[in-house]
C-alpha positions, 0 to 999 in steps of 0.5 A: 500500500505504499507504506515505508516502515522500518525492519528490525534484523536481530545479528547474532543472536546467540550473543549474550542476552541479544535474544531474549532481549529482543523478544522482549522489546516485542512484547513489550511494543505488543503489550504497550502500544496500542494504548500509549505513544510508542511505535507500533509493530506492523504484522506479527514479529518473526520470533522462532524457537532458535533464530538461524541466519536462514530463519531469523528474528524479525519485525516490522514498525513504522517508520520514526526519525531520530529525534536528534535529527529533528532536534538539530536547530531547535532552541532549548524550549522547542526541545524541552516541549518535544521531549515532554511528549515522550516523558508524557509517554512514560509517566503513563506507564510508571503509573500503571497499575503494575508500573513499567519503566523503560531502563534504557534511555538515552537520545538514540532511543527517541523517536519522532512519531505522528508529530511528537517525540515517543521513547523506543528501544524497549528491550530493557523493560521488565514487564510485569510477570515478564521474564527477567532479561538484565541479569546481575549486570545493570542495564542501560547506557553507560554514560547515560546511567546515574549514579544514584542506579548502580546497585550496591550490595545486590539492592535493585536500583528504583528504576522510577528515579532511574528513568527520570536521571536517564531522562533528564542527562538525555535532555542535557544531551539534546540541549548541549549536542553533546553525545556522551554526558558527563559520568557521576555527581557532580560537584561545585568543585568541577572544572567545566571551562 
């Protein structure tokens, strides 16, 4: 019908946790979808028993843009009412009933989507009754983590306060153009000549 959508190709899916990553980002579009702004999948996702080069997992969503790419000339209040609509986004699934918390934002993982911003990339969320896909190792970006989400002595990290740190280094990022944000605390002892 002359739609343009986007394919996801899992590569090497015996890598890690790749697999089971992947079909929970599928479920968790599946579950999460329909209701909120979040891209939605297009047909059914190719999920087999053993992903093979032959027979390998799939899906097809519509097409978003980088909201980096749309952001690019914006000025600090164009972007802060942007990402307010995918903040919107995740507020509502932090007070579902059984909250959901996205655990993986950075500005790669924002798409642009029928006229406003929509978080993506849900293969860190942890679905209630889902099955647990991060293992010991804390998942989420690198230079997008905060602080305050490492775990210590085997505590779970509050994965609300965790979003809104992720959140708000992603807005600094966008507003700055800088791709990897500071790491840690920060303090009045700082040097940011």
């Amino acid at each position: 019908d002359g739609m343009i959508a986007a394919v996801k190709i899992l590569q090497n899916p015996t890598k890690g946790d790749r697999y089971p990553r992947f079909r929970n980002e599928v479920r968790a579009i599946e579950a999460l979808g329909p209701e909120h702004h979040i891209v939605p999948l297009i047909g059914p996702a190719n999920l087999p028993e053993t992903p093979t080069v032959d027979d390998p997992a799939w899906y097809v969503m519509e097409l978003g843009t980088p909201l980096r790419e749309h952001l690019q000339d914006a000025t600090l209040p164009e972007i802060v009412r942007e990402l307010l609509g995918a903040f919107t986004t995740l507020a509502e699934l932090a007070e579902l009933p059984e909250p959901v918390y996205h655990r993986d934002l950075k500005p790669d993982n924002f798409l642009r989507f029928k006229g406003r911003a929509a978080p993506a990339d849900f293969s860190l969320v942890q679905l209630p009754g889902g099955e647990k896909v991060t293992g010991k190792k804390l998942p989420g970006p690198f230079w997008f983590m905060p602080d305050e989400g490492r775990r210590r002595n085997g505590e779970v990290p509050d994965w609300e306060l965790f979003d809104v740190a992720c959140g708000a280094k992603s807005l600094w990022s966008f507003a700055t153009g800088v791709e990897e944000p500071f790491l840690g605390p920060l303090s009045s002892a700082d040097d940011f000549s």
